[in-house]
Backbone bond lengths (Angstrom), bond angles and torsions (degrees), N, CA, C in turn:
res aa  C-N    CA-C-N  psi(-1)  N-CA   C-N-CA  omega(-1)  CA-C   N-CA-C  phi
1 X - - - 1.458 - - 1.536 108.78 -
2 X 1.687 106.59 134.26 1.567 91.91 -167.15 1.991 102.97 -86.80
3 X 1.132 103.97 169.94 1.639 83.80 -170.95 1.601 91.98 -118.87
4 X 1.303 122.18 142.79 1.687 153.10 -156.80 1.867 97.91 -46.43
5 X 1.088 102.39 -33.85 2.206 103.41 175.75 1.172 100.98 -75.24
6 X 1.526 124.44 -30.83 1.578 99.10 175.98 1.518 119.20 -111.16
7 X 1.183 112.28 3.95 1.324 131.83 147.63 1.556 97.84 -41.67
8 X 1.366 133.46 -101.32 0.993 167.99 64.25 1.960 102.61 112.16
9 X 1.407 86.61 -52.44 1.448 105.11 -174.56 1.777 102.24 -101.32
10 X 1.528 111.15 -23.91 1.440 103.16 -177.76 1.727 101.40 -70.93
11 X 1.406 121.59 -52.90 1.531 119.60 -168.51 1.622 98.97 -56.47
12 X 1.149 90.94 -41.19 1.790 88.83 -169.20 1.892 108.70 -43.93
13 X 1.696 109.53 -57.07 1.318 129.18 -173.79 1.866 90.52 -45.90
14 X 1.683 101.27 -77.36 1.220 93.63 -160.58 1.680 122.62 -77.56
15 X 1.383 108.79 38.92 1.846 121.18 163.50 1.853 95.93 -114.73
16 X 1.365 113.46 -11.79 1.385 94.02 170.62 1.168 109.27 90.02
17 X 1.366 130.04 -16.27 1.753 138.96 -179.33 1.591 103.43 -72.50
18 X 1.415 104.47 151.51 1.356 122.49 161.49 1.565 117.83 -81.23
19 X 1.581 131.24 161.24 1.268 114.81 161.53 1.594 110.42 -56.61
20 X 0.684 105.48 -40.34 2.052 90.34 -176.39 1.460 105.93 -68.10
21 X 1.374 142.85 -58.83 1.227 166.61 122.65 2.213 88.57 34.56
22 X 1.393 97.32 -72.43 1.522 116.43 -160.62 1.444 90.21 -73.37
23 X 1.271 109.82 -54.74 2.235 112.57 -169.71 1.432 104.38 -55.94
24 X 1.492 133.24 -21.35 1.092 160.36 176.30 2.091 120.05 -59.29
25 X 1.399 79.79 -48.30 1.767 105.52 -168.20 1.579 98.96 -80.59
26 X 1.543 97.39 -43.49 1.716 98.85 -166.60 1.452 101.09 -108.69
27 X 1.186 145.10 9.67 1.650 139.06 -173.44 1.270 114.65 57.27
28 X 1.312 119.81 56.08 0.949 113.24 148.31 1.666 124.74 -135.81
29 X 1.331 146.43 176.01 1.184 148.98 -176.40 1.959 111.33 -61.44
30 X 1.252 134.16 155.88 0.787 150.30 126.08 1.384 136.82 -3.66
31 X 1.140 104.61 -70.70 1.768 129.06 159.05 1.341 98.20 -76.31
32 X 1.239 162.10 -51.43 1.676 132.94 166.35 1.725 115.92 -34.32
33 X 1.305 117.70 -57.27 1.233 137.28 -163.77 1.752 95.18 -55.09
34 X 1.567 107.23 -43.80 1.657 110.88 179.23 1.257 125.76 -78.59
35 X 1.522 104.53 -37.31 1.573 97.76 145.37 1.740 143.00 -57.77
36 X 0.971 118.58 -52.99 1.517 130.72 150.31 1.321 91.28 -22.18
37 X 1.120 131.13 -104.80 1.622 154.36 -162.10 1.504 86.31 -34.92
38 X 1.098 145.99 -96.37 1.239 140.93 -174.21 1.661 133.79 -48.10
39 X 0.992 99.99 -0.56 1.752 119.83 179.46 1.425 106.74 70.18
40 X 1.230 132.98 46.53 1.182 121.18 -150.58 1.614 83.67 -127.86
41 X 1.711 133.54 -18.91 1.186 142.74 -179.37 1.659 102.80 -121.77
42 X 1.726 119.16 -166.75 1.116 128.86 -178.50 1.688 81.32 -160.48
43 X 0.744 131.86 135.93 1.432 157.96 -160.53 1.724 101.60 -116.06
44 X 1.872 108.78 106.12 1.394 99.21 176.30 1.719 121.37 -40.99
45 X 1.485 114.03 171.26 1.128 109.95 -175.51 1.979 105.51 -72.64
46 X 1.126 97.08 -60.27 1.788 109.29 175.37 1.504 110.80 -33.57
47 X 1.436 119.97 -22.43 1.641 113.02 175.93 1.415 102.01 -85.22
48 X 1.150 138.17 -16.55 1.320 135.41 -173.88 1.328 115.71 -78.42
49 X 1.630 128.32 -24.40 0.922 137.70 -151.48 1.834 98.39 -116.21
50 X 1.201 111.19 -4.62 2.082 127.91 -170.26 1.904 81.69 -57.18
């Protein structure tokens, strides 16, 4: 089962966006996007869906 941080970072790779690029699209910061990606956050549900 893939788990939601690397989820997270795979769509990102294959849309071609940068972390700022993506924090950009959906309003949020930079450093969220790196947390997420690193498991270091959990990303409300409503940003998933931007």
């Amino acid at each position: 089962m893939i788990k939601l941080k690397d989820k997270i970072l795979s769509c990102r790779k294959k849309s071609g966006l940068s972390q700022e690029a993506l924090a950009e699209q959906i309003g949020v910061s930079r450093q969220a996007i790196s947390k997420w990606e690193t498991g270091d956050a959990v990303p409300e549900i409503g940003k998933l869906y931007s």
